[in-house]
N, C-alpha and C positions, 0 to 999 in steps of 0.2 A: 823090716818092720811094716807089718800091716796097716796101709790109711783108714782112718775111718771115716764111712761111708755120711755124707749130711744128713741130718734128719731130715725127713719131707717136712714141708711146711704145712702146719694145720690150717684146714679149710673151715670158713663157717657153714655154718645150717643153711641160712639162705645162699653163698655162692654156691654151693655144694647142687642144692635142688636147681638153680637159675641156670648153673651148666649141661642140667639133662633136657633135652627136646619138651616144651611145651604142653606136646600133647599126649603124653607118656602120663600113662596111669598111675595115680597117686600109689598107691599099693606096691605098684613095681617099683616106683621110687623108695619105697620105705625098706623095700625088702634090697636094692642093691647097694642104701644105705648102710643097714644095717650087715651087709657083709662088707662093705667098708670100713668098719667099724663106727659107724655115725648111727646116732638113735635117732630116730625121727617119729613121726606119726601120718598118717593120713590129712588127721587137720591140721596140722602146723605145715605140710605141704600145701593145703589150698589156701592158709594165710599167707605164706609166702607170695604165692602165684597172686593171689587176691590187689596184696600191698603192690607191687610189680604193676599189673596193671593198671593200678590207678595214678601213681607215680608215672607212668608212660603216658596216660591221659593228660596230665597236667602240666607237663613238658610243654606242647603247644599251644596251651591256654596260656601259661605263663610268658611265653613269646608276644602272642600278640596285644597282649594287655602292656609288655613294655614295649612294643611298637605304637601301640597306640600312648600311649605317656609320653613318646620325644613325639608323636604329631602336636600331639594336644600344647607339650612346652615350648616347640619351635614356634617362634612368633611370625606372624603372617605381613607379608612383604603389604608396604602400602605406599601410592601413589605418590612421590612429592609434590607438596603443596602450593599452587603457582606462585600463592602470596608470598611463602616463604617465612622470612621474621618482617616482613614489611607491616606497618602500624595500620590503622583505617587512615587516618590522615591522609598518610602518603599512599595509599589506593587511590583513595579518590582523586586525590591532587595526578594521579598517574591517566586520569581516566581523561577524555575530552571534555572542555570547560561545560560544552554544549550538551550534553548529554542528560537526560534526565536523569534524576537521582531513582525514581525507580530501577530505571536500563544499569545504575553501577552498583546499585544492593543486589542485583541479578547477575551481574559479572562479579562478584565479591563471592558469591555463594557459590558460585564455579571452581570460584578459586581458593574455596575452602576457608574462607575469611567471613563471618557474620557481622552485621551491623543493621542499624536501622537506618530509614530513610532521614530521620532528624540529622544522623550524624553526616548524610551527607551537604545539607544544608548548613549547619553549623562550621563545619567544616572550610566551607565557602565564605561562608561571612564571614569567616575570623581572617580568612586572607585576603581580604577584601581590605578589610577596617585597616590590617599593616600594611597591604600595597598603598593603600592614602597617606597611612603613616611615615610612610617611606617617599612618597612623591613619586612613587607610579603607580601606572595606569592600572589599575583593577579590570578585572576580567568583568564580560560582558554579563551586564544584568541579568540576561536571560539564561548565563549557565545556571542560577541559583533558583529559578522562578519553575510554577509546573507546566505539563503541558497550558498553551495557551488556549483559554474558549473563546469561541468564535463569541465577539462582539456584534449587539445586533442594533446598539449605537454606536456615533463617531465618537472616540475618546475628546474632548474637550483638551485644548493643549495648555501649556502649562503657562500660558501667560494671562489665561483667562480661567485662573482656577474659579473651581463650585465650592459651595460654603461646605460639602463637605471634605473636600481639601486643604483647605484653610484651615479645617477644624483640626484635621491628622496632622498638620504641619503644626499647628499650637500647641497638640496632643505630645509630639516628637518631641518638641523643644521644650518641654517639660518634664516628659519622662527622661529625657536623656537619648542621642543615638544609640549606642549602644545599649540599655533594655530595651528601647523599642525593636532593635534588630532583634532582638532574642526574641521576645514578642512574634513579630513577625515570623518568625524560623519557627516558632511553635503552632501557629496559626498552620504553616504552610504542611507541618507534617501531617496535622490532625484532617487538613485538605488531603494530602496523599491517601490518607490511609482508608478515605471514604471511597476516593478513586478506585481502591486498589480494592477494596472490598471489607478492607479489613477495621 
């Protein structure tokens, strides 16, 4: 018994033209189509070719457009932060008592930490008030205070206060230590900030 032979497989229009050389004249195409038995035309071969080419153009554009999409979503490495999760508080408290509070809103901003110069004072005096509270020594008055100006009298010492001492000391005991420190603290930034320019 005779096998019978497979059908070929039908080819399309477009494989059909894609698998002849390029530069093969549409005409000659048409005509070895058509002794293939494929109908074709002159322009349905340059549409072919036509689509092809542009599909082949867009191949490399569509690359680099999703190259550029994982650049753009990849997030950009950034520096850890000296401060960390560390508070302002405990910055300053970190820094030396002595320091001006200008010198630690300057080491703050290094380390990626914002604050104003108030809070470094504040900051101060409030550990100040509980080291009293607690019955130790509080740190030196001059961490809290700004640069010193050069005085062009002798300070008068404190046994032989001036009536306007006497007066602040009446002033104090009246508003209370504490608003008058706060007081003070505000006084002292609004001074910084003349210093500093700002």
């Amino acid at each position: 018994m005779a096998t019978k032979k497979p059908a070929p497989k039908k080819i399309t229009k477009t494989a059909y033209v894609m698998a002849l050389p390029l530069d093969m004249p549409a005409k000659l195409v048409v005509a070895k189509a058509k002794a293939d038995g494929i109908e074709l035309s002159e322009g349905h071969v340059h549409n072919i070719r036509s689509a092809a080419k542009t599909k082949t153009k867009a191949k490399p554009k569509a690359a680099k457009a999703k190259k550029a999409s994982k650049k753009a979503a990849a997030p950009k490495a950034t520096a850890p932060s000296a401060a960390g999760t560390m508070s302002k508080a405990d910055f300053v408290r970190s820094q030396p008592p002595d320091m001006k509070a200008a010198d630690v809103v300057k080491a703050a901003r290094k380390a990626g930490l914002k604050m104003a110069v108030s809070t470094v004072y504040e900051t101060r005096a409030y550990d100040r008030r509980n080291a009293k509270k607690a019955g130790k020594k509080a740190p030196d008055a001059k961490a809290a205070a700004p640069a010193p100006v050069t005085a062009t009298k002798a300070v008068a010492p404190i046994e032989a206060s001036t009536g306007s001492e006497i007066a602040f000391r009446k002033l104090v005991i009246a508003l209370g230590v504490e608003r008058a420190t706060a007081i003070l603290a505000d006084v002292r930034r609004k001074l910084d900030q003349l210093v500093a320019g700002g």
